[in-house]
N, C-alpha and C positions, 0 to 999 in steps of 0.2 A: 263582320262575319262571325257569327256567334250561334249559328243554327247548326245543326246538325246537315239538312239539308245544305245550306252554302258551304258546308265543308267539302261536303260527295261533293258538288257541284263545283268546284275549285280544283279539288284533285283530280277529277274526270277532263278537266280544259288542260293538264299540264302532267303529262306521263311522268310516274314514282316510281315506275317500272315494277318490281316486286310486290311493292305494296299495294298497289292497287287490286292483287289479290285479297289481300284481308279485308279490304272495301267489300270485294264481291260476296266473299264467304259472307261476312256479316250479313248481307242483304237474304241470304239465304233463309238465316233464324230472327232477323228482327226486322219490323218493316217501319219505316219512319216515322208512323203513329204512334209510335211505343216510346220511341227514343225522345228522354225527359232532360238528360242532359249526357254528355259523352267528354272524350280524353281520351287522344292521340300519342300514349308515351312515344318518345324515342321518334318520332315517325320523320322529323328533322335531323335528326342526330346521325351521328356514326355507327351507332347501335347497331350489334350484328342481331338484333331481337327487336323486333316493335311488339307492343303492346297495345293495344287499343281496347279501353271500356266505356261498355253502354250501360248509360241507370234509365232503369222501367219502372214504374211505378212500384213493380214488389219483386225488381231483378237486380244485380250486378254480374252483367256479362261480362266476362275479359276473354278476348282475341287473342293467341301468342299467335307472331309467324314469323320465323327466320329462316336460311337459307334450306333446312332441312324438312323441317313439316310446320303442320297449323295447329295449334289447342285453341280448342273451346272450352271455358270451364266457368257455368252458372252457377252463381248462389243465391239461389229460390230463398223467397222470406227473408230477407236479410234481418239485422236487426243490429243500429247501430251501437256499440258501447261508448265508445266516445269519438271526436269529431273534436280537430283542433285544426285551423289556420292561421299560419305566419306571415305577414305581411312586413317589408322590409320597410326599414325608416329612410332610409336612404334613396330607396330607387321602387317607383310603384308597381313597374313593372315586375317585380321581384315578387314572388309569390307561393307557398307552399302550403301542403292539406297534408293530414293526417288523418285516416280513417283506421278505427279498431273495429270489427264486428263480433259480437258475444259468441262466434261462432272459433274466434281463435284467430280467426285471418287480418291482415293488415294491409292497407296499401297506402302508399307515399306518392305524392306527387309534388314536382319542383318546376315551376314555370321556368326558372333558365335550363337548368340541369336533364331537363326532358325536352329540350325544342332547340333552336336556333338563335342568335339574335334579333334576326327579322320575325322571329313568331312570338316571342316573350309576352309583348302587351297582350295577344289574342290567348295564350295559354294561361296567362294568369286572369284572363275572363271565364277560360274555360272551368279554373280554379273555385273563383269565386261563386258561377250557378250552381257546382259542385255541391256546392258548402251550402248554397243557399235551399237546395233542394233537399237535402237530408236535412238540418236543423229541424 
């Protein structure tokens, strides 16, 4: 399950309750032909905040939505400065991205530390197109 579509399509067969709104919103401004690859932060987790971003060919969406309200916040044109993934020796499923954008902004992502045990393998794929699609 590594599409964007089998993700909706996963979440939609098993009530997230809350989150299932930031599925909706999203649907709102991007429509599945766009979405090149995506990432679920926290959407497993405890996290009183999920995060969810979508990369478009010349976007980086990110989603907030916690119990209070929803942001959207695009960055048009991206342009990455650098791009590091950490991949653990120990355990495959272990997996981290590091993105810098010339623009100042940063985002982290951690295959265990953003997901669940049951989601690890699938978040560190998600990791990995990640990394494969900006290089």
């Amino acid at each position: 399950m590594n599409s964007y579509r089998d993700f909706k399509r996963e979440m939609s067969s098993i009530s997230y309750g809350g989150f299932t709104k930031i599925l909706s919103n999203i649907q709102k401004y991007v429509t599945d032909d766009e979405v090149r690859a995506f990432y679920p932060k926290n959407f497993f987790t405890d996290s009183a905040e999920v995060e969810f971003f979508i990369f478009t060919d010349r976007s980086i969406i990110r989603f907030r939505q916690n119990a209070r309200a929803s942001d959207v916040m695009y960055y048009k044109d991206f342009q990455v400065e650098t791009l590091r993934i950490i991949k653990s020796n120990s355990r495959q499923e272990e997996m981290q991205l590091e993105i810098k954008l010339r623009s100042g902004e940063n985002f982290f992502f951690d295959s265990k530390a953003d997901s669940n045990h049951d989601w690890e393998d699938t978040y560190a794929k998600y990791i990995e197109n990640i990394f494969i699609m900006l290089k």
